[in-house]
C-alpha positions as CSV (number, residue, x, y, z in Angstrom):
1,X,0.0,0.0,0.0
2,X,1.4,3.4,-1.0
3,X,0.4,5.3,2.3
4,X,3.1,8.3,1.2
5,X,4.5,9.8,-1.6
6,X,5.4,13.5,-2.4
7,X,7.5,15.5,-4.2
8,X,8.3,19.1,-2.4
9,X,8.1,21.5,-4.5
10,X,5.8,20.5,-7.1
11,X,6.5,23.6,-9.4
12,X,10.3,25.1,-9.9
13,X,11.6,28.0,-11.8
14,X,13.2,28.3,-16.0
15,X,16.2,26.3,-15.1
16,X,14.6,23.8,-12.6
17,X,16.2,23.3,-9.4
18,X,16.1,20.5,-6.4
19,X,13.5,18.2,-5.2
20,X,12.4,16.3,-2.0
21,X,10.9,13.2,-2.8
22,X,9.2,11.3,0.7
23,X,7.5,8.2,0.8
24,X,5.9,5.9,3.0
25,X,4.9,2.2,1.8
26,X,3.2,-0.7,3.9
27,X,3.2,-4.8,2.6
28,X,5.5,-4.3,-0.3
29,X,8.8,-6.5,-0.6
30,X,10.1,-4.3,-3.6
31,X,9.9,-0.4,-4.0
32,X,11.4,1.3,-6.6
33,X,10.9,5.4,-8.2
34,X,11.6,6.5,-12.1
35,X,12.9,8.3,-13.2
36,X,16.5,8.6,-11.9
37,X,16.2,7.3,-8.4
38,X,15.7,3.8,-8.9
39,X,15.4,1.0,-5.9
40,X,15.0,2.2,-2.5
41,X,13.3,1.4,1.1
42,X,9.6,1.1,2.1
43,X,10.1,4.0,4.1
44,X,12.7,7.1,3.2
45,X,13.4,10.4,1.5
46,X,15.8,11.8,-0.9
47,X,16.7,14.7,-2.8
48,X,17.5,15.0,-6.5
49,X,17.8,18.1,-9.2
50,X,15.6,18.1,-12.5
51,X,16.3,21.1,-15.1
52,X,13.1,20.0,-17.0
53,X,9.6,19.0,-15.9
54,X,9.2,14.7,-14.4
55,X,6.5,12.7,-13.5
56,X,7.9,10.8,-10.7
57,X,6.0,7.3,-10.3
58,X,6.6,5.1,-7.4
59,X,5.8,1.5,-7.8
60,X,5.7,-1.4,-5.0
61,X,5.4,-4.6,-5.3
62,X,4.3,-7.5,-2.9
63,X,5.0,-11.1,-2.4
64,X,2.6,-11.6,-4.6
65,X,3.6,-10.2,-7.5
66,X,0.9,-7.7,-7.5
67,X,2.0,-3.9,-8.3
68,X,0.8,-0.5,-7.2
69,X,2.0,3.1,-8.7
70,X,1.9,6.4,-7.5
71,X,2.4,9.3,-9.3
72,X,3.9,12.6,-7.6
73,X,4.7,15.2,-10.9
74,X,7.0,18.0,-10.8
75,X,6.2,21.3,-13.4
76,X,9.3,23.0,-14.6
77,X,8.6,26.8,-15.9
78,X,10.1,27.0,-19.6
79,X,12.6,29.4,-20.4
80,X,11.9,32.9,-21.3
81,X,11.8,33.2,-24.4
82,X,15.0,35.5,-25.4
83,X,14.7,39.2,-26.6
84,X,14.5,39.9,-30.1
85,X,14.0,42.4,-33.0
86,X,11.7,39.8,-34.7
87,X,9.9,38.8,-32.0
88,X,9.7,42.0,-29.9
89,X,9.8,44.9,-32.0
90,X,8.3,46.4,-34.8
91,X,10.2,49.6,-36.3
92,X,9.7,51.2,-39.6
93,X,10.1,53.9,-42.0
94,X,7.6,55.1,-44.3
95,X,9.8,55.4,-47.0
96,X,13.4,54.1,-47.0
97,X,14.5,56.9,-49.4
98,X,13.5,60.8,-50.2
99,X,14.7,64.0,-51.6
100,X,16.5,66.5,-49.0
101,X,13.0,68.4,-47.7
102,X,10.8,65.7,-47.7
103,X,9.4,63.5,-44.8
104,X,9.2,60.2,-43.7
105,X,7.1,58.8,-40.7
106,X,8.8,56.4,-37.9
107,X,6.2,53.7,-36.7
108,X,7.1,50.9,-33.9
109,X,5.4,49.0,-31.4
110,X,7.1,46.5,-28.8
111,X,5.8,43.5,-26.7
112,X,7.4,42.2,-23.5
113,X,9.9,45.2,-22.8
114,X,10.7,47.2,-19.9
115,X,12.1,50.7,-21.7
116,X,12.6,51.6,-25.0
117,X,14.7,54.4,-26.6
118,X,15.0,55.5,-30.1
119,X,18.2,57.3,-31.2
120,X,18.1,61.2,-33.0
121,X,14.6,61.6,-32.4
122,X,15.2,60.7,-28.3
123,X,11.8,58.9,-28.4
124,X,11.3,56.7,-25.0
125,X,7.5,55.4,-26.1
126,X,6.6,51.6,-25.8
127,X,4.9,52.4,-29.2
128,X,4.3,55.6,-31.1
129,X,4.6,56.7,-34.8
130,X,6.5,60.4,-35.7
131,X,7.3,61.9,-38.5
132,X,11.4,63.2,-39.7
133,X,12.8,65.2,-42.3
134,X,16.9,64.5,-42.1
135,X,18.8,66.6,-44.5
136,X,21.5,63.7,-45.0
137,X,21.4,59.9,-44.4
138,X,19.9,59.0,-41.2
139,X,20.7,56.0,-39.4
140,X,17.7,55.8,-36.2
141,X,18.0,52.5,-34.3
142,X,15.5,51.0,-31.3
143,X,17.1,49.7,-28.4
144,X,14.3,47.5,-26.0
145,X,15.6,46.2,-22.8
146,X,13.8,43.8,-20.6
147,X,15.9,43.0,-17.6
148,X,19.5,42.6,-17.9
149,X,18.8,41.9,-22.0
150,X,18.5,44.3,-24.6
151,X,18.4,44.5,-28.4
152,X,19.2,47.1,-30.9
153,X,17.1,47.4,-33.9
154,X,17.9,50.3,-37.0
155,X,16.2,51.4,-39.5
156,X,17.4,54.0,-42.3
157,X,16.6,57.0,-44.8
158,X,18.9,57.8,-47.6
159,X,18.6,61.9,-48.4
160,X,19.5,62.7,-52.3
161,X,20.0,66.0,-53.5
162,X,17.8,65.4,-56.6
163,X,17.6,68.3,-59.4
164,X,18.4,68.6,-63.0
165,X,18.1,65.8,-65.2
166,X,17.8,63.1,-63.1
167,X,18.4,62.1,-59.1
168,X,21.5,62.0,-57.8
169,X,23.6,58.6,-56.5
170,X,22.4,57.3,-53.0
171,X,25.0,57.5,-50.2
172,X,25.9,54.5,-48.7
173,X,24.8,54.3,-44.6
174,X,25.8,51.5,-41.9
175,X,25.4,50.9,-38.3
176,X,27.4,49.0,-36.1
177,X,26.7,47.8,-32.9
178,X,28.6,45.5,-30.3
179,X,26.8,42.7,-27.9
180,X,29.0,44.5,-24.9
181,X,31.4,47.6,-24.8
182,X,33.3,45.9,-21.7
183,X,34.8,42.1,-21.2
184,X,37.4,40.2,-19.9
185,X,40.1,39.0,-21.7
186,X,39.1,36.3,-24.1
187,X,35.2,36.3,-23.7
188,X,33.3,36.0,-26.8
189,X,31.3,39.8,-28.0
190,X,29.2,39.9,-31.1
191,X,29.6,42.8,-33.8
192,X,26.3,43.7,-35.9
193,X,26.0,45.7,-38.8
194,X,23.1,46.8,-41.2
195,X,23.5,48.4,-44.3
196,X,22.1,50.5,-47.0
197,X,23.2,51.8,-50.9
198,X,26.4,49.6,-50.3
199,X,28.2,47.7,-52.8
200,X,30.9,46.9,-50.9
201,X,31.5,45.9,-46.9
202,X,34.9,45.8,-45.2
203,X,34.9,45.2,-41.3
204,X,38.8,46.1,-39.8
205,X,40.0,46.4,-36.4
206,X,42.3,49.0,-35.2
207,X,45.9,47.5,-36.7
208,X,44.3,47.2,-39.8
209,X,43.8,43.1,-39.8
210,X,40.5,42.3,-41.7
211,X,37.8,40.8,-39.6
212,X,35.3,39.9,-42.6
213,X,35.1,41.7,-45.8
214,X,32.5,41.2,-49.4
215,X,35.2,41.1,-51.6
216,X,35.5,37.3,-51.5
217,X,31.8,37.1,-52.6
218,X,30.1,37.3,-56.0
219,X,28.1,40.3,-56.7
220,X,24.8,37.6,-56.6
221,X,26.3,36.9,-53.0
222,X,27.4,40.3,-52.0
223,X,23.5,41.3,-50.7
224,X,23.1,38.5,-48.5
225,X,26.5,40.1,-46.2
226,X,25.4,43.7,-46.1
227,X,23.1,43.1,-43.1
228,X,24.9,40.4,-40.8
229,X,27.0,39.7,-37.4
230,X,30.2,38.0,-36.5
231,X,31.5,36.8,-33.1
232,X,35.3,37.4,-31.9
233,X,37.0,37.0,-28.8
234,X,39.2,40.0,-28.3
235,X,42.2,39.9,-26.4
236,X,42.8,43.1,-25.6
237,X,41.4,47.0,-25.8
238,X,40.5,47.0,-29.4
239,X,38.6,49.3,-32.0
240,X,36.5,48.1,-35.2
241,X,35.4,49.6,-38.2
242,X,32.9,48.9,-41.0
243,X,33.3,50.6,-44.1
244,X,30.4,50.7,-46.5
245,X,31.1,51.2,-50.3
246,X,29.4,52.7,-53.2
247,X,31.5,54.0,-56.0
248,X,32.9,57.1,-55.1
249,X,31.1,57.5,-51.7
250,X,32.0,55.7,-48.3
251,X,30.7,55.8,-45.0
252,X,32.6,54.3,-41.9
253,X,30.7,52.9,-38.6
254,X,33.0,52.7,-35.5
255,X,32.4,50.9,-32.3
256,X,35.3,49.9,-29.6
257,X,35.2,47.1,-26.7
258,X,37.6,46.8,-24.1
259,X,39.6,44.2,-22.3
260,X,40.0,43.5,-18.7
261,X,42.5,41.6,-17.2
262,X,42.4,38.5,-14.9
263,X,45.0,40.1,-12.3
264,X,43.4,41.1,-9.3
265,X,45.1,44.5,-8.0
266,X,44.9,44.7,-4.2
267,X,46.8,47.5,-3.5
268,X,47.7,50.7,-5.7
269,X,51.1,52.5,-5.2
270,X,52.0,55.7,-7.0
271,X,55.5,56.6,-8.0
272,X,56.2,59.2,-5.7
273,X,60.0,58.1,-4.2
274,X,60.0,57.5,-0.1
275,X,62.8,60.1,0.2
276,X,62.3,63.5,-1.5
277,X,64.6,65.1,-3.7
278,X,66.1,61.3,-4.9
279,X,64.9,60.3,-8.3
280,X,65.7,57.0,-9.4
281,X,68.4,58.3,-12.4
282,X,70.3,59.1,-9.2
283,X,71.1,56.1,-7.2
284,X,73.9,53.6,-8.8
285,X,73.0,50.1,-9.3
286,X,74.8,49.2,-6.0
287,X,72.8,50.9,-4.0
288,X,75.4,53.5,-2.4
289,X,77.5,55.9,-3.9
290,X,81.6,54.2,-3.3
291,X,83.5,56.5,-4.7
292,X,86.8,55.5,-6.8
293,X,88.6,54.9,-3.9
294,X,86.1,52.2,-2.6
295,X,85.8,50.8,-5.9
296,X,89.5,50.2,-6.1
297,X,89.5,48.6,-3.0
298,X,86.5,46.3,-3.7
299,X,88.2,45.2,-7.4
300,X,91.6,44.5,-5.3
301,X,90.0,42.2,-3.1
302,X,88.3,40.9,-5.3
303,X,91.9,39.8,-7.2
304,X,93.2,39.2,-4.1
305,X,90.3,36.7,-3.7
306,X,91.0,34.9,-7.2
307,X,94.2,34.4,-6.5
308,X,93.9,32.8,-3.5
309,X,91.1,30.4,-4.5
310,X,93.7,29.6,-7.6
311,X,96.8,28.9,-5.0
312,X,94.3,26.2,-3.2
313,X,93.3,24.5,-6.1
314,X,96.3,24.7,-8.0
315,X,99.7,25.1,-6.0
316,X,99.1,23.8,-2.6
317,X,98.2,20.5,-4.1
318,X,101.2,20.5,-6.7
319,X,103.0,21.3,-3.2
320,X,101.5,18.6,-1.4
321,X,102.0,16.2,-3.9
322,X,105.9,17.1,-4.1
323,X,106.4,17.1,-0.7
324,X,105.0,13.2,-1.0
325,X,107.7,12.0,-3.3
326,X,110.2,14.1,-0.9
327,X,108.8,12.3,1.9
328,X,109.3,9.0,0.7
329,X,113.0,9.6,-0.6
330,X,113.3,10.9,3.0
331,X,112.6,7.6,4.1
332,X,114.5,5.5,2.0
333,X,117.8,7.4,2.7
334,X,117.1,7.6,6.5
335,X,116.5,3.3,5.7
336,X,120.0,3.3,3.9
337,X,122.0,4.6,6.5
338,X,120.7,2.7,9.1
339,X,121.9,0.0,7.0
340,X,124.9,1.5,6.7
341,X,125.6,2.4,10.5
342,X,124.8,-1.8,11.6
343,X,127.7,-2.6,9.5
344,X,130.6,-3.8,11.7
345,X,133.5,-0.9,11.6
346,X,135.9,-4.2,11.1
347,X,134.3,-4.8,8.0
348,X,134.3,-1.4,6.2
349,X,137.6,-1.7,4.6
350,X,136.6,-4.8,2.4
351,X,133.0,-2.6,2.2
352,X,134.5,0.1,0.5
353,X,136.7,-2.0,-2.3
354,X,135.5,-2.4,-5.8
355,X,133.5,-5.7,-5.7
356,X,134.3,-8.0,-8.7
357,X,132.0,-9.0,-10.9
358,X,129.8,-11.9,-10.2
359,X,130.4,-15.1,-11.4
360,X,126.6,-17.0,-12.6
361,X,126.7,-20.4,-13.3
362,X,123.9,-22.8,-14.5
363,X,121.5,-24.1,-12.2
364,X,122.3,-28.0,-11.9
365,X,117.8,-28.7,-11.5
366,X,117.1,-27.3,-15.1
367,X,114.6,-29.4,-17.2
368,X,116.1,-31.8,-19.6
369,X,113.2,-33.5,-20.9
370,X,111.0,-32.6,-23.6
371,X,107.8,-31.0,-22.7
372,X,105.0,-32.2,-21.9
373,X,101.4,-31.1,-23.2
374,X,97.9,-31.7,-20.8
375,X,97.1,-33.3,-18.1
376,X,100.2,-35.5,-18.9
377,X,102.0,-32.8,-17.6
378,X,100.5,-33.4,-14.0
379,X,103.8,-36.0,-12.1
380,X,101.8,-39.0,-10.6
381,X,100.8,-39.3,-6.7
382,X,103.9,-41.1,-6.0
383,X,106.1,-38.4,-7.0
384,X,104.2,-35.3,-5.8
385,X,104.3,-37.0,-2.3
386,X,108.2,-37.7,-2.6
387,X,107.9,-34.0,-3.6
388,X,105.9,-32.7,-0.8
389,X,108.2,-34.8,1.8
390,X,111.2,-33.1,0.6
391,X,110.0,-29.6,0.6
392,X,108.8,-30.3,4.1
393,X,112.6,-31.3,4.7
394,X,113.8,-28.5,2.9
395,X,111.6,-25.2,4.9
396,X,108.4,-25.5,7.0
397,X,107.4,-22.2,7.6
398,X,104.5,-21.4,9.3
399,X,101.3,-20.3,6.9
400,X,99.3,-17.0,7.8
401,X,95.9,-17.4,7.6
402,X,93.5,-14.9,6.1
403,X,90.7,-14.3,8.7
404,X,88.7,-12.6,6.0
405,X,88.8,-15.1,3.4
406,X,85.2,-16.1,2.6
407,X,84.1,-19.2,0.7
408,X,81.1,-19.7,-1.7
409,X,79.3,-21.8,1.0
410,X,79.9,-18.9,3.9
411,X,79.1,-15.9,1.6
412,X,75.5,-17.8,0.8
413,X,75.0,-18.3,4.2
414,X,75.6,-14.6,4.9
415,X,72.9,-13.6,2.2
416,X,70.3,-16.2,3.1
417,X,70.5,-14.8,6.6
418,X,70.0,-11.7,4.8
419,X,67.0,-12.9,2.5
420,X,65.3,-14.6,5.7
421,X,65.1,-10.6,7.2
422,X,63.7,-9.2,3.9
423,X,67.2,-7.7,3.1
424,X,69.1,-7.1,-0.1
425,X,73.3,-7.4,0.2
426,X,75.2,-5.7,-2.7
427,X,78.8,-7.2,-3.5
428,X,80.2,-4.0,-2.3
429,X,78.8,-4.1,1.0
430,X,79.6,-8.1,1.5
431,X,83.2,-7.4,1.2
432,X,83.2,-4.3,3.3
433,X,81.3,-6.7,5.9
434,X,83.8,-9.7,5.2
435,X,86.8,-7.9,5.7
436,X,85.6,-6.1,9.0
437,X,84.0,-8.9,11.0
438,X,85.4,-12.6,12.0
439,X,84.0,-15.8,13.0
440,X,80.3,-17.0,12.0
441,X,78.7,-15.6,15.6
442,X,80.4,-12.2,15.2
443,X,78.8,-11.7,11.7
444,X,75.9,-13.3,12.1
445,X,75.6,-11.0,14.6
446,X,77.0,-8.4,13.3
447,X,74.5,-8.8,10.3
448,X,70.9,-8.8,12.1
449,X,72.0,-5.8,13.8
450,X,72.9,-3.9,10.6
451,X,69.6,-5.3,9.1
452,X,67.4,-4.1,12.4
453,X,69.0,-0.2,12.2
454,X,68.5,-0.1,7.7
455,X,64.5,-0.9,8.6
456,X,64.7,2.0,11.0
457,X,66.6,4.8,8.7
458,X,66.2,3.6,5.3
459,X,62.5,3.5,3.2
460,X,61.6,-0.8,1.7
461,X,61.6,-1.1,-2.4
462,X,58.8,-3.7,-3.0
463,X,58.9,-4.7,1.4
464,X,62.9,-5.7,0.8
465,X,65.5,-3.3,2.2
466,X,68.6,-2.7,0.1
467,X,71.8,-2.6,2.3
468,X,74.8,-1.2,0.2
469,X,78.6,-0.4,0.8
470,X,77.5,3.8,2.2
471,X,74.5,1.8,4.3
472,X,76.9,-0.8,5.6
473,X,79.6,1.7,6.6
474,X,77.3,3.8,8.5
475,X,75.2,0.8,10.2
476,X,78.1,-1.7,11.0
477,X,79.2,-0.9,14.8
478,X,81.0,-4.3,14.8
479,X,82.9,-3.4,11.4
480,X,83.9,0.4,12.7
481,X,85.4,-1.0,16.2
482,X,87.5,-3.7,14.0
483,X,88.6,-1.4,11.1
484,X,89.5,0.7,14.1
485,X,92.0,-2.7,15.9
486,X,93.2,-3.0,12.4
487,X,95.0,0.5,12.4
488,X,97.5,-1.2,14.8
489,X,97.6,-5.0,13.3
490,X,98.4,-6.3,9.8
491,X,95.9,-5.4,7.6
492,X,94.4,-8.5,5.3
493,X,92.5,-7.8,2.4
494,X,89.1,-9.5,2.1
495,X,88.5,-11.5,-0.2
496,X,84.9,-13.3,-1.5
497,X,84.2,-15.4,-4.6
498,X,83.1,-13.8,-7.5
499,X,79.0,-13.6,-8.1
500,X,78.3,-12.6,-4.7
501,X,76.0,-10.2,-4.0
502,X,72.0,-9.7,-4.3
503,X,72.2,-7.3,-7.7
504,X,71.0,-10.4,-9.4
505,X,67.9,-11.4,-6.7
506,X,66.9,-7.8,-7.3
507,X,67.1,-8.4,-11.1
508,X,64.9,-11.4,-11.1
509,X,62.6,-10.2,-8.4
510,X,61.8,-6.9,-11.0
511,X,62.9,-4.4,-8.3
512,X,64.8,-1.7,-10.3
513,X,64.5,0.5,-7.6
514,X,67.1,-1.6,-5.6
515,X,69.4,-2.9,-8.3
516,X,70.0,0.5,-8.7
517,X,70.8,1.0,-5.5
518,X,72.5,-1.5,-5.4
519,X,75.7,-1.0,-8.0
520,X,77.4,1.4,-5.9
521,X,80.4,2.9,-7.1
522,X,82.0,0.3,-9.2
523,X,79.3,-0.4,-11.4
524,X,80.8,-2.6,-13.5
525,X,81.8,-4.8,-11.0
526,X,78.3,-5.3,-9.7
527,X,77.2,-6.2,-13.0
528,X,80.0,-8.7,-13.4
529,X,78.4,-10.0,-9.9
530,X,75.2,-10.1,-11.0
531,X,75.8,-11.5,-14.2
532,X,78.1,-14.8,-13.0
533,X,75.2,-15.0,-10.4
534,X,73.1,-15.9,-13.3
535,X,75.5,-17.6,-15.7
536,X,75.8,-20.5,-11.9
537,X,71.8,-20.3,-12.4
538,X,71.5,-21.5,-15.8
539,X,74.9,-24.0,-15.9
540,X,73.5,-25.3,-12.8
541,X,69.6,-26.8,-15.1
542,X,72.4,-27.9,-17.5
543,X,73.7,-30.4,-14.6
544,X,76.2,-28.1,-13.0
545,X,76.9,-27.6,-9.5
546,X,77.2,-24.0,-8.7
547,X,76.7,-22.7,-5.0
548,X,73.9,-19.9,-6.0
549,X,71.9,-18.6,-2.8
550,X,67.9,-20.3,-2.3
551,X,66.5,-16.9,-3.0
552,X,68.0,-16.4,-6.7
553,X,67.7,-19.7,-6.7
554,X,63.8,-20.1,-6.0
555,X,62.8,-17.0,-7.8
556,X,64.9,-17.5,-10.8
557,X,62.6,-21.3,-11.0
558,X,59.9,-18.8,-12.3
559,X,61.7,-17.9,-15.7
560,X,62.2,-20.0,-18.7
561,X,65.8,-20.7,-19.7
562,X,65.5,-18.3,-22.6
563,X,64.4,-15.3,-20.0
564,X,67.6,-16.3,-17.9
565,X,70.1,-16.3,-21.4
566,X,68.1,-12.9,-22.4
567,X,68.8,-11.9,-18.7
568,X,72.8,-12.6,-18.9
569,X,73.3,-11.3,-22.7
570,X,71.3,-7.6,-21.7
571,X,73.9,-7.5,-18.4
572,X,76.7,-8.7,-20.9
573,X,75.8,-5.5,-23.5
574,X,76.9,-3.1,-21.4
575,X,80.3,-3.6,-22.5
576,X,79.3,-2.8,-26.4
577,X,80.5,0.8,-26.1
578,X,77.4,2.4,-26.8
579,X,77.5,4.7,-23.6
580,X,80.8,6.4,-22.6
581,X,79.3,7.0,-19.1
582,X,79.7,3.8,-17.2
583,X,77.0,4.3,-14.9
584,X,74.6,5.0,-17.4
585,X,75.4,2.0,-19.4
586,X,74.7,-0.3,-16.4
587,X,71.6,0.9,-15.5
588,X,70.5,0.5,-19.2
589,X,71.5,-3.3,-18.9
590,X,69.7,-3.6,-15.5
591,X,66.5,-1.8,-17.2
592,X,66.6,-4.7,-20.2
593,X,67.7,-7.3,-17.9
594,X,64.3,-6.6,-15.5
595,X,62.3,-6.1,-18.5
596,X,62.5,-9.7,-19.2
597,X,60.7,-10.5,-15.9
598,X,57.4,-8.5,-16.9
């Protein structure tokens, strides 16, 4: 049952406006209203905008199937109907042409106006007749205004001096009138003109551009133009002019419109200077009157300047670099002498004589046999042990053992850890961490804590964070207080196999973002990395056996063979030459490589 249904108001305005639609609906299981609203509840209200007259119809339906409407209509007024000559006003001359001395009667009558006014004769009737007698041509035009419109409408009388044997030639007459004397920049304004006697029409602005002009026209196609409009969009303050032709005899028709800008001006200075008596043709560009004694002095410093900036970049590092080399000859004299002075004094005398020269004789262990090609070359077990025996006889001298050294097995460990915490390990960063830490617990570690600070200080690409050589530095307490022991100790390079490093997880993974990050500032060798990282990946389906880490390992099981080949030849190109900056070539190999993972 449709208990409720209403739409509030019923009647709106030209242009339409918003409605309240309410309703109220008992034993219904479906209610829906057209037009526009659509399904709703059995009990709401809503609001919607119409710009034309609807019939809204409710219509509810029960369990049964059975269906009740309900109408509520809305009237929208129609627009008025705009202001017109044609449909407004009617204005008319008795007779379009006379001799000077004659008369002519002026009728009009208007419906749906507010004023009226009627040029020359300064007639403000709704309706009236009246009768002229202009000694020249006459141009009178109606303008009706109704509201904020309004609407010009001319009529005209051409005046001929008759006599003689025959009338004289009609004087061509125009008006021209413009939609709106004032406009901002850009906004459209409409330019009508009517004509009479004219044989010719040329409509100009005030640089002398032509706006429209007859003399494209036919002389068949030339009346149609003589009463007509155009719309333009001026730009700026301009003036436009109709000339109307006939033979000898012209008449021009002016009208102007002008431009406003968009600026907003919210305050207005004048030009009056602050301090009187001081025009701006006074005060130098500096702002203060030096003098030439000042101005020397600021020029002098100024050389003084140049030269000393020149003696920092230039001569104190040619003098720095000298005193280098002096340094070190320095030290290898100082080195001579004390060589010199732990020389026994008893031995000096034979020191100083002319040595003779040295006698070299052949080396009794020389190879005799022919040589041998291959793996034949390779002595037997037997003799490399008799070999090994005798060098042991020979020296035994105690190895030193590189605490840094890092195998395959312990540098996959390392990023594993790594992958297990979300994090990404550049080559640059495992050696810095290799050659700064010892002993698994120490860099393991070492490691988580480096991991737990990046999360803190540096943004995740894709939810991985990307640890490279400047993070590690800056991040590894453990590696500062060892490179810091080392100062006093032997220092031992680090060194890890070659095609460590995540560069290539972040390649297969499709994070740019982090490979770039990740080539620090050898490029080259990252890409070497990243690239033997891949080559173990693909030798390894062929039946190889090449320690690769499980997380390049398990995301590099999603791509085909040919993706990883495609992968290692786009790392490989780098090295064509195309690029002379070697940065830039990388990262175009990284940004083919990744594209083979979309």
């Amino acid at each position: 049952v449709c208990e409720l249904f209403t739409a509030t108001p019923s009647s709106l305005p030209a242009g339409g406006g918003d409605v309240t639609l309410n309703w109220k609906v008992l034993n219904a299981s479906t209610v829906s209203i057209s037009p526009i609203v659509g399904s709703v509840a059995l009990v709401d209200s809503k609001v919607v905008g119409i710009t034309e007259s609807s019939n809204f119809v409710l219509t509810a339906t029960d369990a049964d199937g059975t269906k009740v409407t309900c109408p509520a209509p809305v009237v929208v007024a129609d627009p008025e109907p705009a202001l017109t000559c044609k449909d407004n006003v009617s204005f008319s001359i008795s007779a379009s042409s006379i001799k000077r001395g004659q008369s002519a009667t002026l009728n009009w009558s208007t419906t749906d106006v507010d004023s009226v006014s009627i040029s020359v004769i300064n007639s403000s009737a709704l309706s009236g007749t009246q009768s002229v007698s202009p000694s020249s041509d006459t141009t009178y035009v109606l303008k009706a205004t109704r509201g904020s419109d309004s609407v010009s409408c001319p009529v005209s009388i051409d005046v001929t001096t008759g006599g003689g044997g025959g009338g004289g030639t009609p004087t061509p007459r125009c008006e021209l009138t413009i939609s709106d004397s004032k406009i901002k920049s850009g906004e459209k304004v409409t330019l009508i003109w009517n004509t009479s006697n004219a044989t010719e029409l040329t409509l100009t602005d005030d640089k002398g551009k032509v706006v429209f002009s007859t003399d494209q026209y036919l002389s068949s196609e030339k009346k149609d133009y003589y009463d007509g409009s155009i719309v333009l969009r001026p730009t700026r303050d301009t003036k436009y002019t109709l000339l109307a032709e006939r033979g000898s005899r012209d008449v021009e028709c002016n009208v102007s419109v002008k431009t406003e800008d968009n600026v907003v001006v919210l305050q207005t200075r004048d030009q009056q200077p602050l301090v009187a008596g001081i025009s701006l043709s006074q005060v130098p560009y500096t702002g203060f009157e030096a003098g030439p004694i000042m101005t020397f002095m600021f020029y002098a410093l100024l050389i003084a300047w140049a030269f000393y900036i020149t003696y920092l970049l230039v001569i104190r590092k040619q003098a720095s670099i000298n005193s280098v080399v002096f340094t070190e000859t320095a030290v290898k004299k100082v080195e001579s002498e004390k060589v010199v002075e732990t020389t026994p004094h008893n031995n000096y005398a034979a020191a100083s004589t002319y040595a003779s020269a040295p006698v070299y004789t052949e080396p009794s262990n020389l190879p005799t046999a022919a040589p041998v090609i291959g793996y034949a070359n390779y002595a037997t077990d037997s003799a490399v042990e008799a070999v090994e025996e005798n060098v042991e006889e020979v020296v035994s001298e105690p190895e030193t053992t590189n605490p840094h050294q890092a195998t395959d097995a312990v540098v996959t460990a390392l990023e594993n850890r790594a992958h297990e915490q979300k994090a990404l390990l550049s080559s640059d960063a495992i050696r810095y961490f290799m050659g700064n830490t010892t002993g698994e617990v120490e860099r393991n570690e070492a490691l988580d804590n480096v991991i737990k600070e990046s999360k803190k200080h540096y943004p995740l690409e894709d939810g991985w964070i990307v640890i490279n050589e400047t993070r590690m530095r800056g991040l590894c307490d453990t590696c500062l207080a060892n490179s810091v022991t080392e100062v006093e100790d032997p220092f031992i390079p680090s060194t890890i196999p070659e095609g460590s490093g995540s560069l290539a997880e972040a390649i297969v993974t499709g994070n740019i973002v982090a490979a770039y990050e990740m080539i620090g500032h050898r490029p080259m060798f990252a890409l070497a990395d990243a690239a033997s990282d891949l080559d173990s990946v693909y030798r390894n389906r062929l039946g190889g056996n090449e320690i690769v880490s499980d997380m390049l390992t398990a995301e590099a099981a999603k791509l085909s063979d040919d993706q990883i080949k495609n992968m290692i030849n786009a790392l490989t190109s780098a090295l064509d030459g195309t690029y002379n900056d070697e940065a830039s070539a990388v990262k175009m190999a990284i940004m083919k490589a990744v594209k083979e993972v979309d």
